[in-house]
Kinemage of the C-alpha trace (Angstrom):
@kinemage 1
@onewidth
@group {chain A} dominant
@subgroup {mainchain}
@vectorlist {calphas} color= white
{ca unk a 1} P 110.477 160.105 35.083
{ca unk a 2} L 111.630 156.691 35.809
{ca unk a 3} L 109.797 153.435 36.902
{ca unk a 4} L 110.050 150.047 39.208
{ca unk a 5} L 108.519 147.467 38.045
{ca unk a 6} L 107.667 144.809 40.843
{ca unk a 7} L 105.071 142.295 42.116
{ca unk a 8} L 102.565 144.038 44.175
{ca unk a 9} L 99.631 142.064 46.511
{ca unk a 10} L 96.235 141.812 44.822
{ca unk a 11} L 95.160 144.225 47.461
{ca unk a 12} L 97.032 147.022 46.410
{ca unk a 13} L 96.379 146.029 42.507
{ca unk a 14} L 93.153 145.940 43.195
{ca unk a 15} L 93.016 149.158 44.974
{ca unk a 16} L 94.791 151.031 42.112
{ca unk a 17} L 92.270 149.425 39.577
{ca unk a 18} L 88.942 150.209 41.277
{ca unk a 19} L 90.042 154.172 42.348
{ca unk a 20} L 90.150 155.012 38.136
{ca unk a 21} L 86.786 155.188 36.314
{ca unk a 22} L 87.421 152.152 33.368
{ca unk a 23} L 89.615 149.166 33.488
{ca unk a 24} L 88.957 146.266 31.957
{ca unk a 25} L 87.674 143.429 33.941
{ca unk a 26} L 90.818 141.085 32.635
{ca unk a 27} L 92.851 143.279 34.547
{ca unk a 28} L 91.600 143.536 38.252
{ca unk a 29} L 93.265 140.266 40.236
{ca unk a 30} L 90.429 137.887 40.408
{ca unk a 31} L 90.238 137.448 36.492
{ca unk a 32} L 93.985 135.521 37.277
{ca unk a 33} L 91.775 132.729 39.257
{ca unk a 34} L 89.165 132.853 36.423
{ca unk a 35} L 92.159 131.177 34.444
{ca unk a 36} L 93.809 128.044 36.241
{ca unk a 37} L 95.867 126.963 33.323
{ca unk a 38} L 98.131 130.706 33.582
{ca unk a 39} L 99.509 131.420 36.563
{ca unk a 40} L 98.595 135.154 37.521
{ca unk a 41} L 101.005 137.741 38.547
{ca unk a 42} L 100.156 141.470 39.818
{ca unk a 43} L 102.507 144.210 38.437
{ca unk a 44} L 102.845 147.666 39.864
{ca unk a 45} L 105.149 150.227 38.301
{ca unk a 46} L 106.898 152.782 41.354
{ca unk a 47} L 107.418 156.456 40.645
{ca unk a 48} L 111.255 158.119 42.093
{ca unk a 49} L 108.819 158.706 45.041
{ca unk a 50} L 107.639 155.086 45.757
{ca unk a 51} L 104.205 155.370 44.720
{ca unk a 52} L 102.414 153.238 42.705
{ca unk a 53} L 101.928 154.891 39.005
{ca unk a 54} L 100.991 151.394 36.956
{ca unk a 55} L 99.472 148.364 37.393
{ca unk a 56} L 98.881 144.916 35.341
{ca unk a 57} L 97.573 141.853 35.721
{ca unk a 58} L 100.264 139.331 33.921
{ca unk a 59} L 98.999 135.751 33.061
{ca unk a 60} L 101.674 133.247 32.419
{ca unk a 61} L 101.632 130.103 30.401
{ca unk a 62} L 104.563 127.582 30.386
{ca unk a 63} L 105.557 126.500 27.001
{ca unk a 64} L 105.103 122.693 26.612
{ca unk a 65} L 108.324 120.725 28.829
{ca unk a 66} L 109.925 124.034 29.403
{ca unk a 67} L 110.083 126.224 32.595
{ca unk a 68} L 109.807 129.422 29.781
{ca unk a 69} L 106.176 131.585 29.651
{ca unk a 70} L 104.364 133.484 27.363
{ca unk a 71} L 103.433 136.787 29.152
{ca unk a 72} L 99.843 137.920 28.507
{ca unk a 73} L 98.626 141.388 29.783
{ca unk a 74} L 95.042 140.691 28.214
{ca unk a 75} L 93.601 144.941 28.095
{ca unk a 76} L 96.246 145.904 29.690
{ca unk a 77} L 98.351 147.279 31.367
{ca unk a 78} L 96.936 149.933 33.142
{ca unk a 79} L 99.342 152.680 32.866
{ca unk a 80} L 99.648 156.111 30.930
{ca unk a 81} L 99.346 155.227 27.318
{ca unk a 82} L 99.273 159.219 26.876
{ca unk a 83} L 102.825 159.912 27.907
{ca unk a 84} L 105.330 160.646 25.029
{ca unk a 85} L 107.832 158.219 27.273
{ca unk a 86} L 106.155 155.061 26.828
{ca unk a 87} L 109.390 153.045 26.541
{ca unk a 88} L 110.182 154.517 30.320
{ca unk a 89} L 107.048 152.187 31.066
{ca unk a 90} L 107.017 149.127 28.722
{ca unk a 91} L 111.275 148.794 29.007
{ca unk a 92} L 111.401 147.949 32.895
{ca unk a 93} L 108.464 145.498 32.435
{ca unk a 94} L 110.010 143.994 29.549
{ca unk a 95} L 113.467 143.695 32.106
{ca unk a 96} L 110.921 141.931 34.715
{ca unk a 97} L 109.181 139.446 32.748
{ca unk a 98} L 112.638 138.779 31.105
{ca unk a 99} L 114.078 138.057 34.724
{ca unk a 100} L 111.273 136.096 35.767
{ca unk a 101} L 111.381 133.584 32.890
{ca unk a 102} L 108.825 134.610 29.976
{ca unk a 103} L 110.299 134.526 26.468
{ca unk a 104} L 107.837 136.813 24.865
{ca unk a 105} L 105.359 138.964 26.513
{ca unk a 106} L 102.059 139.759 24.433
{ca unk a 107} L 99.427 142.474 25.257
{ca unk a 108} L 96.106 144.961 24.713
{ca unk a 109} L 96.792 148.186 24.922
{ca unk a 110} L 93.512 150.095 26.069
{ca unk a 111} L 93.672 152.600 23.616
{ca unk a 112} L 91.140 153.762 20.951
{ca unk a 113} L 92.193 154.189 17.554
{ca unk a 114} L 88.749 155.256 15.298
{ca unk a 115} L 85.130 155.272 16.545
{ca unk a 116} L 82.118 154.671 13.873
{ca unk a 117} L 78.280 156.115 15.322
{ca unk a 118} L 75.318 153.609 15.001
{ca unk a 119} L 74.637 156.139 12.206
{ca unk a 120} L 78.018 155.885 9.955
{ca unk a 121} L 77.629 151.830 10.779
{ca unk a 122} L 74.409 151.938 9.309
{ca unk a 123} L 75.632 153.784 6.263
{ca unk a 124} L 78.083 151.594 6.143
{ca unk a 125} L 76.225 148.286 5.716
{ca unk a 126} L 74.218 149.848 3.238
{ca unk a 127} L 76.669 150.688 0.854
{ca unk a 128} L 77.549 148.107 -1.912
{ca unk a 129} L 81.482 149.586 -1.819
{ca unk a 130} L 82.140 149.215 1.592
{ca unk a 131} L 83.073 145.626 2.889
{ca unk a 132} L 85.010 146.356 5.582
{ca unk a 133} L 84.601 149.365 8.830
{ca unk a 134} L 87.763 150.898 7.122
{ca unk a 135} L 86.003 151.618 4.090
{ca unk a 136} L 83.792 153.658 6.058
{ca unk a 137} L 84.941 157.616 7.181
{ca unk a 138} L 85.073 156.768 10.927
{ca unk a 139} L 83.137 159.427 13.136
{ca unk a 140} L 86.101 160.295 15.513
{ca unk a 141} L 89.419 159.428 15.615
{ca unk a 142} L 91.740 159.503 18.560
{ca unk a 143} L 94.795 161.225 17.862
{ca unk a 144} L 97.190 159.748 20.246
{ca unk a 145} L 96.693 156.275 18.999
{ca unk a 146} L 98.920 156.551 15.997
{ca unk a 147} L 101.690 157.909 17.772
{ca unk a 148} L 101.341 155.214 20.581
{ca unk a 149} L 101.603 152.675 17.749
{ca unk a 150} L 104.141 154.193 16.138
{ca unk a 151} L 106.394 154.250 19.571
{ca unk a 152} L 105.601 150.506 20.018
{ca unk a 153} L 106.973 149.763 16.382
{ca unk a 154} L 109.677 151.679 17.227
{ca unk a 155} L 110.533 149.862 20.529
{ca unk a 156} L 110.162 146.604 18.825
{ca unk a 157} L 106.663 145.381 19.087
{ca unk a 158} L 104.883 144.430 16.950
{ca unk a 159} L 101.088 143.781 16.078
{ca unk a 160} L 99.554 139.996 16.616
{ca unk a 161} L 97.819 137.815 14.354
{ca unk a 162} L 94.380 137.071 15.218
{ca unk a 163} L 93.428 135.522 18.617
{ca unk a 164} L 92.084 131.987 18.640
{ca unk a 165} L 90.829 128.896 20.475
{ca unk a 166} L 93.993 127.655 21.863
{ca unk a 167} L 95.748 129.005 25.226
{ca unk a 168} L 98.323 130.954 23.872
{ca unk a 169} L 96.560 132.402 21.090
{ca unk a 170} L 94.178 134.106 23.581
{ca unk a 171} L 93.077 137.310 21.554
{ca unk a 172} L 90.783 139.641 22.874
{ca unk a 173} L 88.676 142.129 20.266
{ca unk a 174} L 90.244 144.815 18.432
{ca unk a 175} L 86.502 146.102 17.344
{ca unk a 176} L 83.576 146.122 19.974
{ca unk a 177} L 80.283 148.096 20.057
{ca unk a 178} L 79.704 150.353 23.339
{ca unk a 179} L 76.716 152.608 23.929
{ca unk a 180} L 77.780 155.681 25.603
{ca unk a 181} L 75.323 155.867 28.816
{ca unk a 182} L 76.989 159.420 30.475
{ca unk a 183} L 74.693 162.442 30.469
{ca unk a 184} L 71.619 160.451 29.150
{ca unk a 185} L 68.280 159.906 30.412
{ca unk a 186} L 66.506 156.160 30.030
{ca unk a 187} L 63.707 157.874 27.403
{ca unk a 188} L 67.178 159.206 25.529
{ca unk a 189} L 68.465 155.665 25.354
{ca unk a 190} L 65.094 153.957 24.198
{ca unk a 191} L 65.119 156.939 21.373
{ca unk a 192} L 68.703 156.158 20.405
{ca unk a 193} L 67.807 152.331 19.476
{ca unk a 194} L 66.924 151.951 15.744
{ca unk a 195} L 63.663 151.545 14.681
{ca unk a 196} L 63.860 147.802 14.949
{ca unk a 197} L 64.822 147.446 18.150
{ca unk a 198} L 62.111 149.853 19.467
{ca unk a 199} L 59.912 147.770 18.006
{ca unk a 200} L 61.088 144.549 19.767
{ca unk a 201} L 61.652 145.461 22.500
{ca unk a 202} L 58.322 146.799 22.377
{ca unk a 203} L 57.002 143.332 21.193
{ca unk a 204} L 58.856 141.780 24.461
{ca unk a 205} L 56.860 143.854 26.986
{ca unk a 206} L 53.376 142.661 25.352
{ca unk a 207} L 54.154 139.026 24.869
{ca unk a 208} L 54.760 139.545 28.819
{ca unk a 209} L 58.378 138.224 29.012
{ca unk a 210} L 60.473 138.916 31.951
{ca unk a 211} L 63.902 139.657 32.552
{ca unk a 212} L 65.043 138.821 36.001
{ca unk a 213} L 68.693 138.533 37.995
{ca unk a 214} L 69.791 134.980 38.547
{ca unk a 215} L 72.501 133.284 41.183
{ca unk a 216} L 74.416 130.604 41.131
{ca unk a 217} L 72.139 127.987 41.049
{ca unk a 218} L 71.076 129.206 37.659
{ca unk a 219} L 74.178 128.962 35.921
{ca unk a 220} L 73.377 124.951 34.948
{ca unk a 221} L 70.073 126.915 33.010
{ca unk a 222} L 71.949 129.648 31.171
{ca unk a 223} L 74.740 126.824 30.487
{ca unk a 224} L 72.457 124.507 28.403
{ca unk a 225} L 71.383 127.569 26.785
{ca unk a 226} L 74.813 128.314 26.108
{ca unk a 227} L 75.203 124.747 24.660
{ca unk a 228} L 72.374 125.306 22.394
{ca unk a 229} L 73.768 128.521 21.003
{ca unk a 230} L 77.429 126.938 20.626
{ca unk a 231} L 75.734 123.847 18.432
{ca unk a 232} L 73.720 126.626 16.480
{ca unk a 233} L 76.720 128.769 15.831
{ca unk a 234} L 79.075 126.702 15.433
{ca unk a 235} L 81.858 127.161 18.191
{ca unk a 236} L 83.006 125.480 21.003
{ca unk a 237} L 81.557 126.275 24.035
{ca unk a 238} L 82.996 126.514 27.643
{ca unk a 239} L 81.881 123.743 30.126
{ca unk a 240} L 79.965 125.244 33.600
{ca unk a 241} L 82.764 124.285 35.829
{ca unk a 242} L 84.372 127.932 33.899
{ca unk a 243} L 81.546 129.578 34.911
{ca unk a 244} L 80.707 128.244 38.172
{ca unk a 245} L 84.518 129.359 38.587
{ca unk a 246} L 83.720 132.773 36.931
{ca unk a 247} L 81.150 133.364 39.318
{ca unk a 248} L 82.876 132.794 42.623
{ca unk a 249} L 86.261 133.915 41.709
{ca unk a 250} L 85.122 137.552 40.462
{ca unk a 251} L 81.983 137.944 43.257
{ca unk a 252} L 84.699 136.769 46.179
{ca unk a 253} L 86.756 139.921 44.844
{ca unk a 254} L 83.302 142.223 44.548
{ca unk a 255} L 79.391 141.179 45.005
{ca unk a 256} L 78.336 143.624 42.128
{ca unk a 257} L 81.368 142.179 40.111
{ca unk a 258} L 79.290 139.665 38.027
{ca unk a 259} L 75.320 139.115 37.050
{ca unk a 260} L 73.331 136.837 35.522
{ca unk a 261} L 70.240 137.703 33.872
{ca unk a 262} L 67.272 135.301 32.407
{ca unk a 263} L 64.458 135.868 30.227
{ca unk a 264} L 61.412 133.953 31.144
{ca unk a 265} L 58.452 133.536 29.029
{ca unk a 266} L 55.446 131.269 30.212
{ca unk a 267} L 57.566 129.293 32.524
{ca unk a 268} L 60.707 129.085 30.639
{ca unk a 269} L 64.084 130.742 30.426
{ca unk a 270} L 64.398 131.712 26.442
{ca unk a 271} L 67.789 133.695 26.700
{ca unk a 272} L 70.389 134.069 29.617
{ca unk a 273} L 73.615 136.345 29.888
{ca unk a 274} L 76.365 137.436 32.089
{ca unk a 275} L 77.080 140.765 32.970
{ca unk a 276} L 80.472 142.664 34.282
{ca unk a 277} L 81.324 145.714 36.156
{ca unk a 278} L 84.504 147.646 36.652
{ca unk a 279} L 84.008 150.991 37.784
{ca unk a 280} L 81.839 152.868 35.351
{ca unk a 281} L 82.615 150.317 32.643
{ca unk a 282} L 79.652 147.473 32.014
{ca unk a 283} L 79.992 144.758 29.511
{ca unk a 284} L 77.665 142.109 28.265
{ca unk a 285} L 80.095 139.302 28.603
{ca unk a 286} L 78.503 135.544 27.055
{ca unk a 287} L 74.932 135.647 25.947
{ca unk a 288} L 72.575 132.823 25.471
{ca unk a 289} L 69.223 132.227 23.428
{ca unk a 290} L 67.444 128.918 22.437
{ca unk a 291} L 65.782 129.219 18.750
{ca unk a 292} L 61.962 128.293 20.193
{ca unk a 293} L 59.277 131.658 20.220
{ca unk a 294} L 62.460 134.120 19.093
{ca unk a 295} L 59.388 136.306 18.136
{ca unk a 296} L 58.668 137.320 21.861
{ca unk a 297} L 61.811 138.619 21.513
{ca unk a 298} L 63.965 137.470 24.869
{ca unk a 299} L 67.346 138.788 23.693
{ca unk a 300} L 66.397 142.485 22.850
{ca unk a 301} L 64.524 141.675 26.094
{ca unk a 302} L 67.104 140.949 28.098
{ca unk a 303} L 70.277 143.725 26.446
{ca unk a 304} L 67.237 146.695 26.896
{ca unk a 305} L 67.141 145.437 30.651
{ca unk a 306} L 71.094 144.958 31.465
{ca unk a 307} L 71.759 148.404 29.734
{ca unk a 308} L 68.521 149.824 31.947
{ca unk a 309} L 70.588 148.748 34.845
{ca unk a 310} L 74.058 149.478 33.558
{ca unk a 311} L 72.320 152.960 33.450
{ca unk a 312} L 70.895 152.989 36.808
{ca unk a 313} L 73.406 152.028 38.780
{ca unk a 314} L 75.676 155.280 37.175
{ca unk a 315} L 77.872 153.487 34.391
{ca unk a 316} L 79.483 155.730 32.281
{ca unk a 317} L 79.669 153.014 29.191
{ca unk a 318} L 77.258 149.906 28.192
{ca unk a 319} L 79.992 147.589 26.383
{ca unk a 320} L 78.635 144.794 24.292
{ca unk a 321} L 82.423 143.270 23.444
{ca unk a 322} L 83.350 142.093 20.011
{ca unk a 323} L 82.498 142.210 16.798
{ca unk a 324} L 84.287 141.846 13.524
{ca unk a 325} L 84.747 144.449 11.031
{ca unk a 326} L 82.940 143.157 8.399
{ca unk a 327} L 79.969 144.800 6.163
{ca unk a 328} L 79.436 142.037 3.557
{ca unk a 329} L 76.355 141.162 2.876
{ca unk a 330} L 77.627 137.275 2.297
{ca unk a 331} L 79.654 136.978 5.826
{ca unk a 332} L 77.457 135.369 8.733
{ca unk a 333} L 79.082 137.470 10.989
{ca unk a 334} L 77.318 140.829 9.972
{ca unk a 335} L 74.228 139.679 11.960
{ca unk a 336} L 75.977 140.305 14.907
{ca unk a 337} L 77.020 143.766 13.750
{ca unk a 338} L 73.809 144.736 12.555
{ca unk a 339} L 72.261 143.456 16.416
{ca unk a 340} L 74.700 144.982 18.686
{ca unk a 341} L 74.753 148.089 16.568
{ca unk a 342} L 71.159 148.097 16.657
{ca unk a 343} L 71.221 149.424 20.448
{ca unk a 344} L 72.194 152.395 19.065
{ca unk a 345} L 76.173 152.021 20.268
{ca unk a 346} L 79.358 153.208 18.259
{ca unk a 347} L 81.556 150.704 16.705
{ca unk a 348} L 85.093 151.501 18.745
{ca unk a 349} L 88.412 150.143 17.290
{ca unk a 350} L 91.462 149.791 19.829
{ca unk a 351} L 95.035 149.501 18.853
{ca unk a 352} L 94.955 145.831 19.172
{ca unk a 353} L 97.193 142.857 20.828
{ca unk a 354} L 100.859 143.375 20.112
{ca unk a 355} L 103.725 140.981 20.694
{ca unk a 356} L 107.493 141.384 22.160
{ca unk a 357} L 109.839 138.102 21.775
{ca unk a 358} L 112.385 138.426 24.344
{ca unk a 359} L 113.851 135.190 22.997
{ca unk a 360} L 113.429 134.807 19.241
{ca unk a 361} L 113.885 131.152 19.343
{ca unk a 362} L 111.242 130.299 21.602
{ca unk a 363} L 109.486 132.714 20.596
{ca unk a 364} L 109.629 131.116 16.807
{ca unk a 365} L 108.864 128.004 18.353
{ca unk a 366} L 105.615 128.820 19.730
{ca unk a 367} L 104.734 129.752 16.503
{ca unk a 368} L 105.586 126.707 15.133
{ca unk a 369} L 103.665 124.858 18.269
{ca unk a 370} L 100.774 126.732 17.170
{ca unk a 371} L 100.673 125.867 13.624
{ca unk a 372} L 100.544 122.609 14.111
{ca unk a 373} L 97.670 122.106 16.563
């Protein structure tokens, strides 16, 4: 089999992406106007027949005084990461994005390597040898991973460095916690969260808070919120123009696309987060919290509640996004393991962002670009 690669209209990209059960939200068309500073381009991938097989959502980023981009497929693209041809797909994308100007062409493909349970994470934590998820015997692995990553090294790619702040270094998570909601009932969920997030979430419902669905006109709230975390954490946050952006670009595309959620307590909003839906796939996407009466709770409050609904409204998969692979006891990051784990999900590792420089020299001068911001 052979493939096209051409620009197709967001309505047929869109179409493709919302007829299959999971694709990531950064790859249905309105995540392109979530980004003003890439320029968005929809990719479809023909069959001999004329049909359309694959699709991507390509952001593109000029390099500084040049008319040359940096291709990101950010999770994606949506094609068949399965077939034993993979170069009959990647090759005639590499030949577009080549045509059209990029000089090196970097993306996620959506395909799980090694899954830990809640359980083995647990375990994992727990022992004194284990710093790192690798250390730990994963529950499942997926056998087709290795073999996709082998093709890719084969073809040329090759894995990239960590994601960070900047615009071209745009990584997205290679490990993320998901709690599998298929085939469960809401008692089975509540009995798969550890002991002490029963408990909280138990203390929540007596100290009376309440977790409601916000619009638009609450985004200002869960932004200061937002502010408060970034100060407390250490990171720099987004400014509410994003959001405000985030919010109409991805509810003008669907209504259900994008929620907000607050958790009030005697009059005020303790924790805020957004929520996302593609298909059968939720995520939790930024969350919120200010550090006054954390003992009610609000944030167990308010992840029970969006995975309640995530449930409810027939999603397959509860995603709570990244988390790093640590288990030491000395990095402030295993907090966040130990919470999002705490829901009872199973840490998933993908295959990670990989990298193609279709001009070696440019592509050697981003790097250098990089290095020196």
């Amino acid at each position: 089999m052979s493939y096209r690669v051409e620009a197709i209209t967001r309505e047929e990209h869109l179409a493709f992406a919302t007829a299959r059960p999971s694709v990531s939200h950064m790859q249905v068309p309105s995540w392109g106007d979530v980004k003003p500073d890439w320029r968005a381009l929809s990719l479809g991938w023909l069959d001999e027949e004329g049909r359309l097989a694959g699709a991507g959502l390509v952001l593109l980023r000029p390099l500084p005084k040049l008319r040359r981009y940096l291709a990101y497929l950010p999770e994606g693209p949506v094609i068949d990461w399965t077939a034993a041809g993979l170069e009959q797909w990647l090759r005639p994308m590499l030949a577009y994005l080549r045509q059209h100007g990029a000089f090196s062409v970097r993306m996620g493909p959506p395909v799980v390597a090694r899954r830990w349970s809640a359980e083995a994470v647990k375990a994992g934590i727990a022992d004194p040898g284990a710093r790192r998820l690798r250390d730990v015997a994963p529950t499942s692995r997926e056998p087709q991973a290795a073999g996709v990553a082998d093709r890719l090294r084969r073809m040329g790619w090759r894995r990239s460095g960590p994601g960070g702040r900047d615009g071209f270094a745009a990584g997205q998570p290679r490990h993320v916690v998901q709690v599998p909601l298929a085939g469960r009932t809401r008692d089975e969920l509540r009995q798969g969260l550890s002991g002490q997030w029963r408990r909280n979430v138990g203390k929540a419902e007596k100290a009376g808070v309440k977790v409601v669905q916000g619009g638009y006109e609450d985004l200002p709230v869960f932004h200061g919120l937002y502010a408060e975390t970034a100060e407390r954490d250490r990171f720099v946050p987004r400014p509410l123009p994003y959001f405000q952006r985030m919010w109409t670009a991805l509810r003008a595309e669907d209504a259900g696309r994008i929620r907000l959620y607050l958790a009030h307590h005697d009059g005020e909003v303790l924790a805020a987060a957004t929520m996302l839906t593609v298909g059968e796939h939720v995520w939790y996407s930024y969350g919120a919290s200010t550090a006054r009466r954390r003992e009610v709770r609000p944030s167990n409050a308010l992840q029970w509640r969006m995975m309640c609904d995530a449930h409810e409204g027939g999603a397959a998969v509860y995603d709570l996004r990244g988390i790093t692979d640590t288990l030491a006891d000395d990095d402030p990051l295993l907090g966040l393991l130990r919470f999002k784990a705490g829901t009872g999900g199973e840490a998933v590792e993908h295959l990670g962002e990989w990298e193609y420089p279709l001009n070696r020299v440019l592509h050697g001068a981003l790097g250098l670009y990089l290095s020196r911001r």
